[in-house]
TORKENU-853385 format. One line per 4 residues: number of its first residue (from 0); for each residue y, x, z negated of C-alpha. Coordinates in steps of 0.2 Angstrom, whole numbers, plus 5000, padded with zeros to 4 digits. Layout:
BEGIN
NUM = Y X Z  ...
end
This chain:
BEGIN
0 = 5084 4903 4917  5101 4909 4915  5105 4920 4932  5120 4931 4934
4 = 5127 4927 4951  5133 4944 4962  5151 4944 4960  5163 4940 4976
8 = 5173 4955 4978  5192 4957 4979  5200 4944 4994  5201 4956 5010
12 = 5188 4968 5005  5170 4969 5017  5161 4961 5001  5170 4946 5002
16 = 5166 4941 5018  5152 4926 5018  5135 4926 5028  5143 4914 5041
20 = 5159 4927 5042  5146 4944 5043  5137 4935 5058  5153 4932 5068
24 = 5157 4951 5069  5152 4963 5083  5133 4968 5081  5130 4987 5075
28 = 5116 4995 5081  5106 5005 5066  5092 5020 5068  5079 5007 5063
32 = 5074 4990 5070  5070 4982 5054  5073 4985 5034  5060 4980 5023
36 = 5064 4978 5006  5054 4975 4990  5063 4962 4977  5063 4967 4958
40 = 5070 4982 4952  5075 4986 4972  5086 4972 4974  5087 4964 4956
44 = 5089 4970 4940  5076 4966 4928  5075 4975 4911  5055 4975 4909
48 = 5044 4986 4894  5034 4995 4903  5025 5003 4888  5024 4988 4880
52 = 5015 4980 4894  5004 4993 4895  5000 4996 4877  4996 4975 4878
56 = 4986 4975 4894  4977 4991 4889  4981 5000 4905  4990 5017 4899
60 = 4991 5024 4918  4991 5018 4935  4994 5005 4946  4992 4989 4936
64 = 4984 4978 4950  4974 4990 4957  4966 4994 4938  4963 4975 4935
68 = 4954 4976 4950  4941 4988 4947  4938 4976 4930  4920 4966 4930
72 = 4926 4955 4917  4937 4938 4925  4942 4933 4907  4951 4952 4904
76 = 4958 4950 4921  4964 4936 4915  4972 4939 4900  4980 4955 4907
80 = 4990 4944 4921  4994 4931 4905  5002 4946 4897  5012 4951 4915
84 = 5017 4935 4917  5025 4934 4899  5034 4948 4901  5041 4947 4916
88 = 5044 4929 4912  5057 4934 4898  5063 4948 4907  5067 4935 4922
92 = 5079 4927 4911  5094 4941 4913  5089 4947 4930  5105 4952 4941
96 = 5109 4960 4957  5109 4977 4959  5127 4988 4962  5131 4989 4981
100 = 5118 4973 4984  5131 4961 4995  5138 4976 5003  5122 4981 5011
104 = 5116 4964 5014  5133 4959 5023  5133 4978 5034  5114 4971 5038
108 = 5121 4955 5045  5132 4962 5055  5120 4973 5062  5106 4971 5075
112 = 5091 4972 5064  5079 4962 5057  5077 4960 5037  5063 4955 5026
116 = 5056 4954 5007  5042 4956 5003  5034 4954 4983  5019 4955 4973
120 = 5028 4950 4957  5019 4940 4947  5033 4930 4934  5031 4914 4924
124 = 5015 4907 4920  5019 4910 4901  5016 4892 4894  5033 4890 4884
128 = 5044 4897 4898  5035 4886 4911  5035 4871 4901  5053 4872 4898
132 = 5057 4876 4916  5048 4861 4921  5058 4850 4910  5073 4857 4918
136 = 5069 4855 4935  5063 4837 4940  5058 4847 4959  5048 4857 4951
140 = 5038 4843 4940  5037 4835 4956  5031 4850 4967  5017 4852 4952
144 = 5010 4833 4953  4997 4836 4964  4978 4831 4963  4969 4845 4958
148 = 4950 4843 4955  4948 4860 4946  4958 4871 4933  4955 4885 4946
152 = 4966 4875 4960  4978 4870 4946  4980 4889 4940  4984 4893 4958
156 = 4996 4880 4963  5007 4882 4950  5008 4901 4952  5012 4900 4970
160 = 5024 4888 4964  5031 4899 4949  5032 4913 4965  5043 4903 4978
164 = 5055 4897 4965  5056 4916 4960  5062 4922 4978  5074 4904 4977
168 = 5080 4909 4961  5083 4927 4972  5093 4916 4985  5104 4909 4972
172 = 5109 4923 4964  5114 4931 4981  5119 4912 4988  5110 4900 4996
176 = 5121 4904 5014  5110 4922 5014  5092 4915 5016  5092 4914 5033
180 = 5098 4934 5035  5079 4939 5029  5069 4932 5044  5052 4936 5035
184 = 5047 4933 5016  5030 4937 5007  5028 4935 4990  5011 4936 4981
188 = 5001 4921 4987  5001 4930 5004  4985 4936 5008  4990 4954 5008
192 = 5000 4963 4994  5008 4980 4990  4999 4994 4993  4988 4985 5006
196 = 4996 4992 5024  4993 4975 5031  5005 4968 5024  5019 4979 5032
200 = 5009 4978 5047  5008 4958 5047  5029 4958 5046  5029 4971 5063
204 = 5017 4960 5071  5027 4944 5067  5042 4953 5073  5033 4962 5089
208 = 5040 4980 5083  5031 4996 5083  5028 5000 5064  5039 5015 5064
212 = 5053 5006 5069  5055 5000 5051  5060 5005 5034  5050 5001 5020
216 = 5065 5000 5004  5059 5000 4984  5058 5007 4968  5040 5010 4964
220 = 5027 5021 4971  5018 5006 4980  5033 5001 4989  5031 5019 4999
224 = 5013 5018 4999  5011 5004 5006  5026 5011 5020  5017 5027 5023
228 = 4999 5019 5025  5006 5005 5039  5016 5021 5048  5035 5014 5042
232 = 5048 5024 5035  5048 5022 5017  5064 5024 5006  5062 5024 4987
236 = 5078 5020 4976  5077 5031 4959  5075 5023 4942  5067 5008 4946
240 = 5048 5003 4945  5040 5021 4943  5042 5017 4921  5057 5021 4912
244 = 5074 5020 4918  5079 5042 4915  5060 5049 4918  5054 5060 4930
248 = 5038 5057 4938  5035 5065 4952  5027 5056 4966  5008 5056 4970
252 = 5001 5063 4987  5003 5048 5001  5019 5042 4988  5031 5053 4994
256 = 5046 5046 5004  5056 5048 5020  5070 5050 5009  5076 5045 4993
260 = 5093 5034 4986  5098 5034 4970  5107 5016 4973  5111 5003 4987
264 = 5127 5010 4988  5119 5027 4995  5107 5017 5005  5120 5006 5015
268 = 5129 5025 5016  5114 5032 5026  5110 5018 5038  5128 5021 5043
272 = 5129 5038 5044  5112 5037 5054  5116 5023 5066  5115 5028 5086
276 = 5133 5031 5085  5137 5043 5072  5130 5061 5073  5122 5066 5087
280 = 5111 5051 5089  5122 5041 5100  5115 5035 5116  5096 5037 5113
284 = 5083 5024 5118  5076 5012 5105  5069 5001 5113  5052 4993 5106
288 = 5042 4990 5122  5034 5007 5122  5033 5020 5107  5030 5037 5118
292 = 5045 5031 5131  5056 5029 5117  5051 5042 5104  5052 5056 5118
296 = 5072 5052 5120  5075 5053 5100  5080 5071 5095  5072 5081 5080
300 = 5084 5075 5068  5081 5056 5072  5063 5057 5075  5059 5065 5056
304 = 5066 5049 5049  5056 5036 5057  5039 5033 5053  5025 5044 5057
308 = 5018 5031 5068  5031 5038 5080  5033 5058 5074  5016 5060 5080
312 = 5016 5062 5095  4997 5060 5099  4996 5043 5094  5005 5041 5112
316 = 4998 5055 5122  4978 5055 5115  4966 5046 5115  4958 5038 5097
320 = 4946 5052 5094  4962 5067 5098  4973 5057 5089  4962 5056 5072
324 = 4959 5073 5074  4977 5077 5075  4982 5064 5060  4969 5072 5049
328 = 4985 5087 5049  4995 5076 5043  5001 5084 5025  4998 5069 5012
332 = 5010 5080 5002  5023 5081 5013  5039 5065 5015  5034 5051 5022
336 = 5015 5055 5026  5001 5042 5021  4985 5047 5010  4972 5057 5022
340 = 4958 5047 5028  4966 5032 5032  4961 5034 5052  4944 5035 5048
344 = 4944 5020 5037  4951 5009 5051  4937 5018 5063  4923 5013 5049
348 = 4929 4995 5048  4933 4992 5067  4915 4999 5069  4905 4987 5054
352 = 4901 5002 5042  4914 4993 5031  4919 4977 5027  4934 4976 5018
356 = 4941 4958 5009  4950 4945 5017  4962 4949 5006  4972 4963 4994
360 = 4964 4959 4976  4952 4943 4978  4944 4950 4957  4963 4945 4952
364 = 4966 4932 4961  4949 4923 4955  4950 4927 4941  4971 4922 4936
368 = 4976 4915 4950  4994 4919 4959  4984 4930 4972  4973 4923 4985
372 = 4954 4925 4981  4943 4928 4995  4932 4911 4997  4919 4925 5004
376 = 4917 4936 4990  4927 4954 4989  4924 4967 5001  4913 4981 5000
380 = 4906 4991 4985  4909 5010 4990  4908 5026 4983  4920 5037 4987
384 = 4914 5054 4984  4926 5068 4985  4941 5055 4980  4951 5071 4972
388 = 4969 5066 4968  4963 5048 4972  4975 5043 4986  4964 5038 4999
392 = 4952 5030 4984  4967 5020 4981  4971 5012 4997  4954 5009 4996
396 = 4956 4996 4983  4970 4990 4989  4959 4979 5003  4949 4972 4991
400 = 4935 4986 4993  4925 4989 4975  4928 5006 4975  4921 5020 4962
404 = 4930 5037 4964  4916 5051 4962  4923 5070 4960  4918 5085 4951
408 = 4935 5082 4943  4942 5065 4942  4956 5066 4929  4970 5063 4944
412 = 4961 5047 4949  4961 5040 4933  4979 5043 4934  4982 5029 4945
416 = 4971 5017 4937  4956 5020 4947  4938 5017 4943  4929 5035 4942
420 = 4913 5045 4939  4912 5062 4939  4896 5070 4945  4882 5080 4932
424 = 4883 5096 4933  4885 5103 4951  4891 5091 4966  4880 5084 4975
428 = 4866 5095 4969  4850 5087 4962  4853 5075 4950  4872 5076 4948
432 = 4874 5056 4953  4863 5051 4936  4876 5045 4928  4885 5038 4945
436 = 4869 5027 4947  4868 5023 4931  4886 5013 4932  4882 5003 4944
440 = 4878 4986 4942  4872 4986 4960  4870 4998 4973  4884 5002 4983
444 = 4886 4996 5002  4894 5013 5007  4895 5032 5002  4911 5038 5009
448 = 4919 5057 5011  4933 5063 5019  4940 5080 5018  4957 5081 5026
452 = 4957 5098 5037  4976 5103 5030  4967 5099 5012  4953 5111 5017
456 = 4961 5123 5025  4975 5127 5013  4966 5127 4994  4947 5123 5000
460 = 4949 5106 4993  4935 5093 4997  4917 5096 5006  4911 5103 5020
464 = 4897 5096 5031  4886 5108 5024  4889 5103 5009  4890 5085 5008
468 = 4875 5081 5021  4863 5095 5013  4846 5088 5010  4848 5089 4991
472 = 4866 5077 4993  4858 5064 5005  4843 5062 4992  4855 5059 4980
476 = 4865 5045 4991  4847 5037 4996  4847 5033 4975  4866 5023 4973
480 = 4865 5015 4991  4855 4998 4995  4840 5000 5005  4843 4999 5024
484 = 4859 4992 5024  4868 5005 5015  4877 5019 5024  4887 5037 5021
488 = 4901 5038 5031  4906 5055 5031  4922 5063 5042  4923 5081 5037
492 = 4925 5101 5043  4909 5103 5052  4902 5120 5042  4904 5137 5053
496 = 4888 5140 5063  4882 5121 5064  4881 5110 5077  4881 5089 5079
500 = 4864 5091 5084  4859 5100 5071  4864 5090 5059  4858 5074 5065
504 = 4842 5082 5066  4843 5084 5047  4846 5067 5042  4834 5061 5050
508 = 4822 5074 5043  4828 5066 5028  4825 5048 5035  4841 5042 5039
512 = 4845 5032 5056  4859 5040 5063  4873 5027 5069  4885 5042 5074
516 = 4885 5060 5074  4898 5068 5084  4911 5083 5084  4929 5077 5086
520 = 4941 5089 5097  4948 5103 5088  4965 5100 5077  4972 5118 5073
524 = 4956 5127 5076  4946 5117 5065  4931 5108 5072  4927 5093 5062
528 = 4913 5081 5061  4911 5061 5061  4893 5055 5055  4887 5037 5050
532 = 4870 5034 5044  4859 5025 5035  4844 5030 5022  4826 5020 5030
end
């Protein structure tokens, strides 16, 4: 692979200085504590065909991994991935760095932050390219000799291999001297991958910062959604994996940035320009021991461009059940916001109504290799009814959930590559989930619906408890979910003139056992209910 090496720049300039030079500078403190930053198209250069790798892999819209996901068949999975890989293989071959690259990585040197990359690309397991790789490289060859009892392990190791010498090809574009300035590095044979927020959250943990202490840095959609959902702040770089260099699509609800940059020349600009001492943010506290200390001394200006982990303040001053009361406010349209419903996922799995996968994809990684499989099967297989634009369905998928979006209208879901149903005829009246039943292969573990209280109040979108728990709607859950072990998990606005008690007095009347049926505290006036339960 021919690599064009990121130019030193003129003798005396900042860009000529080396990594050893940068470190030997007085540290500069930056608003955030750590920058994370995506690889290809953020970083590098690489001139792919989108709409031929669509047209090939028969995937028109959406999220390409979350799609093959959602597929039932390994040897499609498969040959979509072969088709990825090819691609991106050829596309490798000219890949350069971006304008600006050295510059910001040598201001991020001499500044007191941490820096990592993290990846989900997927390049080389394209016979010809690999083959003639190998013979180039007698590391490689040797890295590959391994005793492998199956074609499965085979597949696997020689992806992960194809995926560490991508991010070392990365380090010799830059120079080898850089490696050590990106403390953390995940690639796709981590267990968790873009849009999965566990991911971002495993790099906060491994450093021991608060989420939104970091900035999440890329070019696609997943790159921020992956930022939102973990609480970071996210920054998305124009032109670059959202399709065609030129178009102008518009971000998706829960997609939508703390800010955007149109290069790394602008990016590198900002973090200056917002550093503690430049403009009015000079002297504030950031230390990571405790995020309501710290996030009460940053001013307004500060505070809206850190992650929303930190601008909401009741993560810090409530308890769980205020604070998931407040968070379901939070605008999904709005900069920097994740998708709504989020909260009440993680409430569902901590309590064992969900079991999500050990890892991001386990179908793909199975079935093509490059991504961890889960040894125990994939998670849960939920029906998310309600799922509207499809943002929540999507971080759904993204933790290895077999997720089927169900809506009155689902044509924004399919947008992002997700699986869908819509219903027959009127929602959730009798009979309207025939056809949803009638797609499954199995029943489904869970029946989930959210309705966000901004989504509700503002345009009615979503379902009320009255609605979604009436007699007519559990009948029809009692015919997609399994027997006993099944469950609806529903977090909703409790309908005007109900009560907890009155509801769970209905389900059972309908012969569910109720694991939960409470009213959270009020957020904005709106009183909303929380009900797990299970048809007997």
């Amino acid at each position: 692979m021919q690599l064009a090496r990121v130019p030193a720049a003129a003798p005396g300039s900042t860009s000529a200085l080396t990594a050893e030079q940068a470190t030997g500078l007085p540290k500069q403190r930056l608003l955030y504590d750590g920058v994370v930053f995506d690889m290809d198209g953020t970083l590098t250069q690489a001139h792919i065909d989108f709409a031929d790798m669509r047209a090939r892999t028969g995937i028109p819209v959406g999220d390409l991994f979350v799609a093959m996901e959602s597929w039932e068949e390994p040897e499609r999975i498969k040959q979509s991935m072969d088709v990825i890989l090819e691609i991106e293989a050829e596309a490798a071959k000219s890949v350069q760095g971006k304008d600006g690259l050295m510059e910001l990585l040598q201001m991020l040197k001499q500044s007191d932050v941490k820096v990592a990359l993290v990846t989900r690309n997927t390049t080389s397991r394209c016979p010809a390219w690999r083959a003639a790789e190998l013979s180039a490289d007698s590391n490689s060859v040797t890295a590959c000799t391994w005793h492998i009892s199956s074609r499965s392990q085979l597949q696997q190791q020689m992806v992960d291999t194809d995926s560490r010498m991508r991010v070392a090809a990365f380090f010799q574009l830059i120079g080898e001297e850089w490696r050590g300035l990106f403390s953390e590095v995940r690639t796709r044979e981590f267990k968790y991958v873009k849009p999965d927020k566990r991911l971002l959250l495993d790099v906060a943990e491994a450093w021991q910062l608060h989420p939104g202490r970091l900035l999440m840095v890329g070019d696609s959609f997943e790159d921020v959604e992956v930022g939102n959902a973990a609480g970071t702040a996210t920054c998305l770089i124009a032109g670059g994996g959202n399709e065609a260099p030129g178009s102008n699509i518009g971000p998706p609800a829960g997609a939508i940035p703390t800010f955007s940059v149109s290069s790394l020349v602008e990016l590198r600009q900002f973090l200056q320009d917002t550093a503690p001492s430049s403009s009015g943010v000079q002297g504030l506290d950031f230390s990571s021991s405790s995020s309501s200390s710290s996030s009460s001394s940053i001013d307004n200006s500060s505070l809206g461009l850190l992650g929303w982990s930190l601008r909401s303040s009741s993560e810090s001053e409530s308890d769980d059940d205020e604070s998931a009361a407040a968070m379901s406010w939070l605008d999904p349209t709005a900069p920097g916001n994740p998708a709504a419903g989020l909260d009440f996922v993680d409430y569902l799995v901590d309590a064992g109504a969900l079991c999500t996968a050990s890892t991001s994809f386990p179908r793909m990684g199975a079935a093509a290799g490059g991504l961890q499989a889960c040894a125990l099967g994939g998670g849960h297989r939920v029906l998310h009814v309600g799922c509207g634009d499809g943002a929540l369905t999507k971080m759904l998928a993204s933790k290895g959930l077999q997720v089927i979006g169900v809506d009155a209208d689902v044509t924004a879901c399919i947008k992002r590559g997700l699986k869908c149903v819509a219903f027959d005829g009127a929602p959730l009246a009798a009979g309207s989930m025939a056809t949803v039943a009638a797609s499954l292969k199995e029943p489904a573990d869970a029946v989930l619906i959210y309705t966000a209280a901004a989504a509700a109040a503002a345009a009615g979108q979503g379902y009320s408890s009255a609605e979604c728990l009436s007699a007519a709607a559990l009948q029809e859950y009692r015919g997609v979910l399994k027997p006993s072990s099944g469950c609806v998990c529903a977090e909703v606005p409790l309908s005007s003139g109900s009560s907890a008690e009155e509801v769970q007095a209905q389900l059972q009347a309908a012969g569910y056992a109720v694991d939960r049926c409470e009213v959270l505290p009020a957020a904005g006036g709106q009183q909303r209910l929380r009900v797990v339960g299970r048809p007997q």
